[in-house]
N, C-alpha and C positions, 0 to 999 in steps of 0.2 A: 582221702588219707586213710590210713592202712591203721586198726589199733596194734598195740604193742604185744598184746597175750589173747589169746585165742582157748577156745573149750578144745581139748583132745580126750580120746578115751584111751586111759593106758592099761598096759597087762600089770596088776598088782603084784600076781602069782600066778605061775599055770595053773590050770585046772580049767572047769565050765565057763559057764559063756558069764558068769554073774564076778568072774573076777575084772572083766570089763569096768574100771570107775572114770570118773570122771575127773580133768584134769585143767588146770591152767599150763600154757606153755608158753615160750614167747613164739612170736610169728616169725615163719623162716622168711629169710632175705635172699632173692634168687640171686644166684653165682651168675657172669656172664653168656652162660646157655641154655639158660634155667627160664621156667615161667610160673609164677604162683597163681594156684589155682584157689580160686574161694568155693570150697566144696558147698553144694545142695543134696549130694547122693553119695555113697559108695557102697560098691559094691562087696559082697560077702562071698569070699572063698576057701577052695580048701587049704590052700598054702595060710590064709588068713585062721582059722579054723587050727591050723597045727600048729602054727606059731604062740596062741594063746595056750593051747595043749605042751609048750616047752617041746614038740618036735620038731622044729622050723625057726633056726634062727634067723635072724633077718641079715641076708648079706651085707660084708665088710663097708661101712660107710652109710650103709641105709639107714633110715629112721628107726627107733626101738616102736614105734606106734605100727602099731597093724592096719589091714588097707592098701591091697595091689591094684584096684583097680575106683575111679573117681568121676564124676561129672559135675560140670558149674562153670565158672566165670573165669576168665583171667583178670588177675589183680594187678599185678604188675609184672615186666619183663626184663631179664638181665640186660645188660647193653651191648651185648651182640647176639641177640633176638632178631630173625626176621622173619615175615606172613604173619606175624599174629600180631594183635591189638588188646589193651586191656578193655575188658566186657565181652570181652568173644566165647561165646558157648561152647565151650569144647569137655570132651571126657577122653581119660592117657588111663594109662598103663603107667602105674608109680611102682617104686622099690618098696616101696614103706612108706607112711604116714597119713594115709587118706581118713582115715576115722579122725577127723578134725576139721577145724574148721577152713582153715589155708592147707594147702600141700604145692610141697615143688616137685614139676614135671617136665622132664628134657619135652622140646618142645618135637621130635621126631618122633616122640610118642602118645603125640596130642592130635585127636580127631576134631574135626568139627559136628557141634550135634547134629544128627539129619532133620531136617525139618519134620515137625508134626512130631517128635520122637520129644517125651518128657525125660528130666535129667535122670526121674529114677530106673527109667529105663536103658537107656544111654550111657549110665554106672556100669552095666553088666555087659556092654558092649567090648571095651579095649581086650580081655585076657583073650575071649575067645574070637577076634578078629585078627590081633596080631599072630595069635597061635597058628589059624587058618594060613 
């Protein structure tokens, strides 16, 4: 069973990395394409990086939480989800919201971890796989 609020880290104010605090949110509920991920890692980037700096706002509909890129578990799946299972290892390519502890991830930009490959490694996987 899923709890109802989850830790996120939000942008207080722009400026350095210390405006990063720490936050209660409720836990997203995936839409029917949707897969929630229970993050172990994310990754740190420069879109991530400018967004906290007030250059980069987070596209129309995405999370206000920073965090493009993720790895961990599947929690649960919308109801027209198919190939993936809850607890399946995967690290995507998110809009926004990975600095937390759940994030939703269209599931076509959901990898499987490679074996041997740890989550926090596997976080820094999606941007520059998909970019490739």
């Amino acid at each position: 069973m899923l709890p109802e609020t989850m830790l996120a880290m939000e942008i207080t104010v722009h400026g350095p990395p210390d405006v990063l605090q720490p936050a209660r949110r409720p836990v997203p509920v995936p839409a029917g394409n949707e897969v929630l991920i229970e993050v172990a890692a994310a990754g740190v980037n420069r879109p991530d990086v400018m967004q906290r700096k007030g250059l980069y706002p987070p596209p129309s509909g995405a999370s206000d939480l920073p965090g493009l890129e993720i790895a961990g578990r599947i929690a649960a799946l919308g109801d027209k989800v198919a190939g993936f299972s809850p607890g399946d290892k995967v690290c995507a390519l998110v809009t926004g919201g990975g600095y937390a502890e759940y994030c939703l991830a269209s599931p076509e930009l959901c990898l499987p971890i490679p074996s041997g490959l740890s989550a926090i490694l596997a976080a820094a996987l999606p941007e520059t796989f998909f970019t490739v």
